[in-house]
Each structure stands twice: as structure tokens, then as C-alpha cells.
C-alpha positions in Angstrom: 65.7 -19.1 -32.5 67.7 -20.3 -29.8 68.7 -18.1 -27.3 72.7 -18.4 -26.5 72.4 -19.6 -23.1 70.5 -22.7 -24.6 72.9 -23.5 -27.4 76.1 -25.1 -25.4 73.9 -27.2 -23.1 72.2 -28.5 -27.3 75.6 -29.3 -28.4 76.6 -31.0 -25.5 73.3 -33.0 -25.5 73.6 -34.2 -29.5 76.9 -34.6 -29.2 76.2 -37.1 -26.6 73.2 -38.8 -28.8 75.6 -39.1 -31.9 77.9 -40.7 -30.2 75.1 -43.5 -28.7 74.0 -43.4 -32.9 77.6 -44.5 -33.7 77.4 -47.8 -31.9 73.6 -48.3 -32.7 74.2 -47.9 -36.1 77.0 -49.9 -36.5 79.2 -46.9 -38.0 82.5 -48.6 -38.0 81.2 -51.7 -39.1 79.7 -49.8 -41.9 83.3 -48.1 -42.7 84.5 -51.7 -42.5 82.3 -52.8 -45.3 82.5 -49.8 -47.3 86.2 -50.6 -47.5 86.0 -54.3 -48.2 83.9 -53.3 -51.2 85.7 -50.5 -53.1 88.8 -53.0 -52.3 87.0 -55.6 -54.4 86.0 -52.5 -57.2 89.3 -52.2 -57.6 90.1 -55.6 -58.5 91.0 -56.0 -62.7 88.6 -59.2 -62.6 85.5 -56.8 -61.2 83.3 -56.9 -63.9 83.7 -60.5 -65.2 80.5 -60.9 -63.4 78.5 -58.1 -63.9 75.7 -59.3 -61.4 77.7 -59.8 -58.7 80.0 -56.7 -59.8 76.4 -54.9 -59.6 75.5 -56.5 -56.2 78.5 -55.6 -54.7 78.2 -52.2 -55.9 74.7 -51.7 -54.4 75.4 -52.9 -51.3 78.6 -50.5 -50.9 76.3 -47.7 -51.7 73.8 -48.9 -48.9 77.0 -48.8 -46.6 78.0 -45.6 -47.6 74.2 -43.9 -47.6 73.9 -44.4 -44.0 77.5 -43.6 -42.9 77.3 -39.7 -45.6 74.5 -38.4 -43.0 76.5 -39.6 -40.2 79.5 -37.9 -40.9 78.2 -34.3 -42.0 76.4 -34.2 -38.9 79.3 -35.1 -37.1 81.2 -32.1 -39.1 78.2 -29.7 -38.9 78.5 -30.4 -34.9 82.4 -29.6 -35.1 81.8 -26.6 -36.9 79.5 -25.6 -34.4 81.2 -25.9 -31.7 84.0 -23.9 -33.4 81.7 -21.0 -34.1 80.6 -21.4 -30.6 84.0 -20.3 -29.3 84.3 -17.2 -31.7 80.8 -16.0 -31.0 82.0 -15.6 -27.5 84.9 -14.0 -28.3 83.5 -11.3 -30.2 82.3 -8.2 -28.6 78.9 -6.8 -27.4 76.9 -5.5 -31.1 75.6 -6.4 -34.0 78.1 -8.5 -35.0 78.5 -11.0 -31.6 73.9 -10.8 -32.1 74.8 -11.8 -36.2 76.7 -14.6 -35.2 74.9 -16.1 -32.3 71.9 -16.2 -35.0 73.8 -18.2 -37.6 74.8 -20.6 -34.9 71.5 -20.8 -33.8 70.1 -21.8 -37.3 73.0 -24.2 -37.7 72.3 -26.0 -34.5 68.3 -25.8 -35.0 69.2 -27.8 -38.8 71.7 -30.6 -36.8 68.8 -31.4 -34.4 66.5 -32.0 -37.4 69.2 -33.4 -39.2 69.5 -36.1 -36.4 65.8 -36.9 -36.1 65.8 -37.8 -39.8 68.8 -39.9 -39.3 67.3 -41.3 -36.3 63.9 -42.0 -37.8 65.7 -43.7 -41.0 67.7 -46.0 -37.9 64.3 -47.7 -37.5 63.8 -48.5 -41.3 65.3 -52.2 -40.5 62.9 -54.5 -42.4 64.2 -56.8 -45.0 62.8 -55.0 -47.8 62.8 -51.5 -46.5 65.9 -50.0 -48.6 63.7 -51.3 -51.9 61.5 -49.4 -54.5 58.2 -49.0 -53.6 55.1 -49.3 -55.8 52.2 -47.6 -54.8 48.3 -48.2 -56.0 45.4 -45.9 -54.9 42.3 -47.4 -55.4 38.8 -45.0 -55.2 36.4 -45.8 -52.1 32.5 -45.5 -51.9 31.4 -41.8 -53.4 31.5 -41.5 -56.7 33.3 -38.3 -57.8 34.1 -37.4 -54.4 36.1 -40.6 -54.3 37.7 -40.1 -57.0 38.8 -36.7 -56.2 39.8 -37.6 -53.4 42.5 -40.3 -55.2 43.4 -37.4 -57.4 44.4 -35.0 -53.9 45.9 -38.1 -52.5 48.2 -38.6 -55.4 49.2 -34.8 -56.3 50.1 -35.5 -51.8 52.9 -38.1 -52.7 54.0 -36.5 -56.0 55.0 -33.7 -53.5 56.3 -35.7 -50.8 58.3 -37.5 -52.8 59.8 -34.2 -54.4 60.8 -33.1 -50.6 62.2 -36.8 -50.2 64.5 -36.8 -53.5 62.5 -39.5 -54.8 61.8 -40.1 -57.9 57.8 -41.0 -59.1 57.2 -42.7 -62.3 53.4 -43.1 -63.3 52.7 -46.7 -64.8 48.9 -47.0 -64.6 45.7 -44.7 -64.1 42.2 -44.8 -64.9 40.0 -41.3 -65.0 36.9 -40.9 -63.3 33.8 -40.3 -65.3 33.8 -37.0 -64.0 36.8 -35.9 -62.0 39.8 -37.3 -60.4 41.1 -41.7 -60.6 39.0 -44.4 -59.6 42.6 -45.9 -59.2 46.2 -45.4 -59.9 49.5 -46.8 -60.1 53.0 -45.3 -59.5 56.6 -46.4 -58.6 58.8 -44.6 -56.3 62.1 -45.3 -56.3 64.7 -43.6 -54.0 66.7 -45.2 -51.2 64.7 -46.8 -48.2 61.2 -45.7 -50.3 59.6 -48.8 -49.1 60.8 -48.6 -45.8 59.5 -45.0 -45.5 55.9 -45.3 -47.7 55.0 -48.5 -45.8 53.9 -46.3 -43.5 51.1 -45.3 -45.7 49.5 -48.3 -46.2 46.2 -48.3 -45.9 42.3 -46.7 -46.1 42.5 -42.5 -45.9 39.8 -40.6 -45.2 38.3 -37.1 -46.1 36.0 -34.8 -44.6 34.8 -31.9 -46.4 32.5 -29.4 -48.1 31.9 -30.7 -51.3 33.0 -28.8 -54.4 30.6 -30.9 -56.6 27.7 -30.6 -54.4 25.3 -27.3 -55.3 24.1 -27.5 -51.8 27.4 -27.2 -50.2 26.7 -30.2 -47.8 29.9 -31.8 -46.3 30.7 -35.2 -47.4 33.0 -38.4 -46.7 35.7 -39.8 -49.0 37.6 -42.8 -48.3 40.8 -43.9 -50.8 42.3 -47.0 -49.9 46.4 -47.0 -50.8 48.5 -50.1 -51.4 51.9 -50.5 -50.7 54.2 -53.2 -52.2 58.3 -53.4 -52.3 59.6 -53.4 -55.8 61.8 -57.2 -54.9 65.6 -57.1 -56.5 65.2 -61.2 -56.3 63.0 -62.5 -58.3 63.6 -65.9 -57.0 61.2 -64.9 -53.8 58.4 -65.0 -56.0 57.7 -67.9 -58.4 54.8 -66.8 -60.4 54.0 -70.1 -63.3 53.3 -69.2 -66.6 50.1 -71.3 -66.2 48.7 -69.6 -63.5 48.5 -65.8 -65.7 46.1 -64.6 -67.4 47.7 -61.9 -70.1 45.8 -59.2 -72.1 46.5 -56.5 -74.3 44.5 -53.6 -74.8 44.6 -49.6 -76.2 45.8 -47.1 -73.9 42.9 -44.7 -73.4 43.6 -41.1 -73.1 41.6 -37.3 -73.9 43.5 -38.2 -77.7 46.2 -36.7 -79.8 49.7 -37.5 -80.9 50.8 -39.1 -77.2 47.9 -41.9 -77.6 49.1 -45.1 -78.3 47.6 -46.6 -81.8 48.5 -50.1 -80.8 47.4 -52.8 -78.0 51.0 -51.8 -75.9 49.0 -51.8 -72.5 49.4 -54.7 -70.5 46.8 -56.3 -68.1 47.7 -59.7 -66.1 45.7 -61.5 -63.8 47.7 -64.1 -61.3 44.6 -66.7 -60.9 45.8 -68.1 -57.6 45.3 -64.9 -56.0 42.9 -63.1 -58.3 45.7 -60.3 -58.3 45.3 -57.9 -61.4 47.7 -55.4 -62.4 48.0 -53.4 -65.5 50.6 -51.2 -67.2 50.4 -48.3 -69.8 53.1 -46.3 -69.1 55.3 -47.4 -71.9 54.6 -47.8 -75.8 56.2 -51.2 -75.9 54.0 -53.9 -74.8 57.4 -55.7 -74.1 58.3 -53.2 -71.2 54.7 -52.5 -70.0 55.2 -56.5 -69.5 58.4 -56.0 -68.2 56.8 -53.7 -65.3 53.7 -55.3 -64.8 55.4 -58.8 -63.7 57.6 -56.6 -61.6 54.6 -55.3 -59.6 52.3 -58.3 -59.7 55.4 -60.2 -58.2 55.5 -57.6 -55.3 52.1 -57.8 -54.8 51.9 -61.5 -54.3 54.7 -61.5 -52.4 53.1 -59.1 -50.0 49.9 -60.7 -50.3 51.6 -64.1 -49.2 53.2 -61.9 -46.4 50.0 -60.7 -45.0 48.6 -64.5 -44.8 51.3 -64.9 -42.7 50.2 -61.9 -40.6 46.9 -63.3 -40.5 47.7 -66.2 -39.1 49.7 -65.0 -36.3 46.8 -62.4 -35.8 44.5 -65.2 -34.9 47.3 -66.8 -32.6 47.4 -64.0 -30.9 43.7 -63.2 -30.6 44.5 -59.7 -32.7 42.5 -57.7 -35.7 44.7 -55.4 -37.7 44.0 -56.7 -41.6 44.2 -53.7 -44.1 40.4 -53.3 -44.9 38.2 -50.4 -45.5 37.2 -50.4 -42.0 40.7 -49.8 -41.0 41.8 -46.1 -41.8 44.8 -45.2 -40.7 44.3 -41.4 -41.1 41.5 -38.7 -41.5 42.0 -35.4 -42.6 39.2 -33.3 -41.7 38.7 -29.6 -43.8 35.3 -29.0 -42.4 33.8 -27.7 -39.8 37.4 -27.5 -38.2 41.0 -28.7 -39.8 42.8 -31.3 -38.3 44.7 -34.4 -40.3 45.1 -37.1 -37.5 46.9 -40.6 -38.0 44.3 -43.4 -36.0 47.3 -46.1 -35.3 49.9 -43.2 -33.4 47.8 -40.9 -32.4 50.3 -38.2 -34.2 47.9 -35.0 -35.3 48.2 -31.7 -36.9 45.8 -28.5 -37.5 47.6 -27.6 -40.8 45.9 -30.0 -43.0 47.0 -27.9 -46.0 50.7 -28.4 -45.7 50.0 -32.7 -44.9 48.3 -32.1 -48.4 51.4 -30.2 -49.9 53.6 -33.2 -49.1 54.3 -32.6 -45.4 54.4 -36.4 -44.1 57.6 -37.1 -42.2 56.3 -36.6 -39.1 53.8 -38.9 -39.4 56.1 -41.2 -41.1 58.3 -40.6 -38.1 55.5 -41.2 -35.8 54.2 -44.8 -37.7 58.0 -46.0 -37.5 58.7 -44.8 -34.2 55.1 -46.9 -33.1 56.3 -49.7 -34.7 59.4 -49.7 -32.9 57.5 -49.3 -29.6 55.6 -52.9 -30.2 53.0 -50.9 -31.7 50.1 -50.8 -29.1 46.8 -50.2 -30.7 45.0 -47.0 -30.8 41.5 -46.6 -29.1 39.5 -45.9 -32.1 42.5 -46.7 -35.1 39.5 -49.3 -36.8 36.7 -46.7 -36.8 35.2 -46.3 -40.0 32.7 -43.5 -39.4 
């Protein structure tokens, strides 16, 4: 809690950093647009074209996401400041120490209220207000691999319900004893790429195994892939002649929810030896319909990182996404410590990273990407 001597000198300071946010972000040119667009909603000849009525719609609602956060922190700060003023005013006792307590919390929320909006300020990628699909594929270990995935994806299911995103499962297949070898989800919420690119990469895991009867501590790597869902499908041209398209029975412990029919989709682009799969619907006409969607993000992300090759080797640099490159480990035995490699951002309670906790590394990744992103002494280490 902050003490009421610290309180004005807070406000003054955020008040201050709002205002630099206003002309960073572009606030009134935000207003401006959100204006020109609910102008052209209101036009009777809107929805003659649906696409662009849609498009127009979107973007307003991009506008508008980025200027809502501004202006309740801007209102929370006023009320503040008002509260401020009658906290002084009241007299020595319970109710003056009752007040200066509530303002206190309020002021504590609008400074973690601005972080997040100045974290999201760095989210300024081309694709990093898209849908975000999301594979996690099992590393060497066996079951402890495949554990592993299983910890990893329970990780985002939470993070995303602390984000307000919404997870959709489209793909998964079960270890033989435990866990995923791999899995396949969509996450769709505003800036979800731009936030879960963060995460891209090979996670590691040190622990005492609970499948070893000697208790001996083992190491689990998962490797995640992160693709933006693309609203154009004209980035990507992907030729019927270069798929390969099969159908197959979505497996499953049995019952009623089993599908009885071939619905599950599996394509393979040939160019790129890219194979995704879909069994999350009991059409085969939708699992289609969501399989091309993510096999067209990840060629156009796998076109993208050729490009990031090649100025790699210009440069003289090595930061491919491989299995020797994990960004993070998260280390249960003999201590507890989850520590991301690139930023050098760390944390003792691994058990609330687990539990969905990742916006401070999130915050960190962006933030080091911001920076020019300098490498880390050790961010390649495998061991």
C-alpha cells in the first residue's frame, strides 16, 4: 500500500506519462478515425457491400480498442485526484485511514493499468492485432515430453482466461501413456498474435519425475509454434496442385462424441512439406475450412522466416527457431526459478507462470524487442 505522502507525487508522475501516451499513441488521430467510421455506418447504402461494410467495421473497433483503455485511465486518474482532495479534508481517524487506502488501491490499479496499455503500445507489427494459432509439438523424452505439452497447454488455456481470450482446440494427438505428443489451438482475442508471438519457441522443464520410480530429475523440452490467423487470403496463394488432402477417423477413448465418419482433415503443402490437420469439427467441410486457414498462416510465416534467414546471414547473426534455441526454462528441482534466455526477465514462483501468469514475460519479450533486441549470453543453450 502506498503511503499518502507517496500518492500525489504518483499522480503527478502518470499524469505526466499519459499525457506523453496521448501523442505516442496517436489518440486524436484515433478519435479522428473512429468518427469517420461510425459516420460511414450510418450511411443507408452501408451494407450494400458487406465486405467492405465488415472491413470498415473492424477497423473502427481497432480504433476504438486502443482509445476505451485510454480514456478510463484517464477517468480513473480524475477520479483520483478528486478523492485525493477529500481524503485531505477529512479529519484525523478511521475514516481519513479508510479513505487514503481506497485511493491507494485505486492508484496502485492505474499504474498497472498503464503498463498494460503501454506494453500493448509496442504490439505494432502488421499482423499483431490477428488470431493467433498455436501448435505444441512433444521434444525428446518420451512421456515426460509429452507431459510436459500437456502442462504447457493447461499454461495458455489459463493465460488466455486472464487475457479474455478465447481458445478453441482443433487438433491433438495423446501420448501412449500421458500427456500430447502435439497439439493444435486457436486463440482469438484482440492483439493475440501480437501478444503470443512472444512465445514462440523451444520450452524447457526441469524436474523430479513423477513417472520415474526412482525419483531422478529429468529434462523436457516442448517446442511451440506460433502463426497469425491472416484476414487476407490473397497473402498466401497456396495451388490446388501443390496439396496433398486426406481424410481419416477422429480417434478418441470412444463413446457417443467419436465421430463415425472420415470428418478429420489432414493436408500436406508439398512445397514446404507443411502438414496440418483438423478434427475439431464433425464436418469434414469445416475441418477443411480451418485447416487451409492454418496451413496458409503457417506458410506465410514459414516464407517470413526465410526472409529472416537471409538477413540473418547478412548480418552475420544465428537466431532461427530450433531446438537448440529455448527461450525459457522453468526449473521445479533442486530450486524453482522460470527464467526467459532472450530478456533475461526471471521469477522464483514457477507455480503461478504455470497457472497462467505470463504478462510480464510477455511484457519483457516486447519491451526487448523494442530495445533492438540484444542477445542474451546463454539465450541458445540447450543443456
Amino acid at each position: 500500500m502506498l503511503a499518502p505522502e507517496e500518492i500525489y507525487p504518483r499522480l503527478v508522475a502518470l499524469k505526466g506519462d499519459l499525457a506523453d501516451m496521448k501523442r505516442y499513441l496517436g489518440i486524436d488521430a484515433h478519435r479522428a478515425a473512429i468518427a469517420e467510421g461510425e459516420a460511414k455506418a450510418a450511411d443507408p447504402a452501408f451494407w450494400d457491400d458487406q465486405r467492405a461494410a465488415q472491413e470498415t467495421i473492424a477497423e473502427t473497433n481497432a480504433h476504438k480498442s486502443v482509445v476505451k483503455p485510454f480514456d478510463e485511465l484517464s477517468a480513473a486518474l480524475s477520479d483520483a485526484e478528486t478523492m485525493r482532495e477529500l481524503a485531505e479534508a477529512e479529519p484525523e481517524g478511521p475514516s481519513r485511514d479508510g479513505a487514503w487506502r481506497d485511493l491507494s488501491e485505486i492508484v496502485e490499479n492505474a499504474c498497472n493499468d498503464f503498463e498494460a496499455l503501454r506494453t500493448r503500445s509496442l504490439l505494432t507489427g502488421p499482423l499483431d492485432a490477428c488470431n493467433a494459432f498455436l501448435t505444441l509439438h512433444a521434444g525428446a523424452g518420451g512421456t515426460e515430453a509429452c507431459d510436459w505439452v500437456s502442462m504447457l497447454l493447461r499454461m495458455y488455456s489459463r493465460y488466455c482466461e486472464r487475457a479474455g481470450f478465447e481458445l478453441e482446440m482443433l487438433d491433438q494427438t495423446p501420448g501412449d501413456e500421458a500427456g500430447l505428443v502435439t497439439c493444435t489451438f486457436a486463440v482469438r482475442g484482440p492483439d493475440a498474435y501480437g501478444y503470443l508471438k512472444a512465445e514462440r519457441g523451444t520450452h524447457r522443464l526441469v524436474r523430479i519425475s513423477p513417472f520415474d520410480s526412482n525419483a531422478r530429475r529429468h529434462t523436457s523440452f516442448a517446442a511451440l509454434d506460433v502463426v497469425a490467423e491472416l484476414q487476407d487470403e490473397t497473402k498466401v496463394e497456396l495451388k490446388p496442385e501443390d496439396l496433398e488432402v486426406d481424410t481419416y477417423r477422429s480417434g478418441g477413448a470412444g463413446g457417443q462424441h467419436v465421430n463415425k465418419t472420415d470428418s478429420a482433415i489432414r493436408i500436406r503443402h508439398v512445397p514446404t512439406g507443411i502438414v496440418v490437420t483438423c478434427d475439431a469439427e464433425r464436418s469434414q467441410f469445416a475441418n477443411r475450412k480451418k485447416a487451409m486457414a492454418i496451413l496458409r498462416a503457417k506458410v506465410y510465416e514459414y516464407e517470413e522466416d526465410k526472409k529472416r534467414a537471409a538477413l540473418e546471414r547478412f548480418y552475420g547473426e544465428k537466431g532461427s527457431i530450433s531446438w537448440g534455441n529455448q527461450i525459457r526454462s522453468y526449473v521445479l528441482q533442486p530450486y524453482t526459478m522460470a527464467k526467459d534466455l532472450r530478456t533475461g526477465h526471471e521469477t522464483g514462483n514457477v507455480q503461478a507462470v504455470l497457472d497462467g501468469d505470463l504478462a510480464p514475460f510477455i511484457a519483457a519479450y516486447l519491451k526487448w524487442k523494442s530495445a533492438g533486441s540484444p542477445k542474451i549470453k546463454g539465450a541458445a543453450a540447450s543443456g
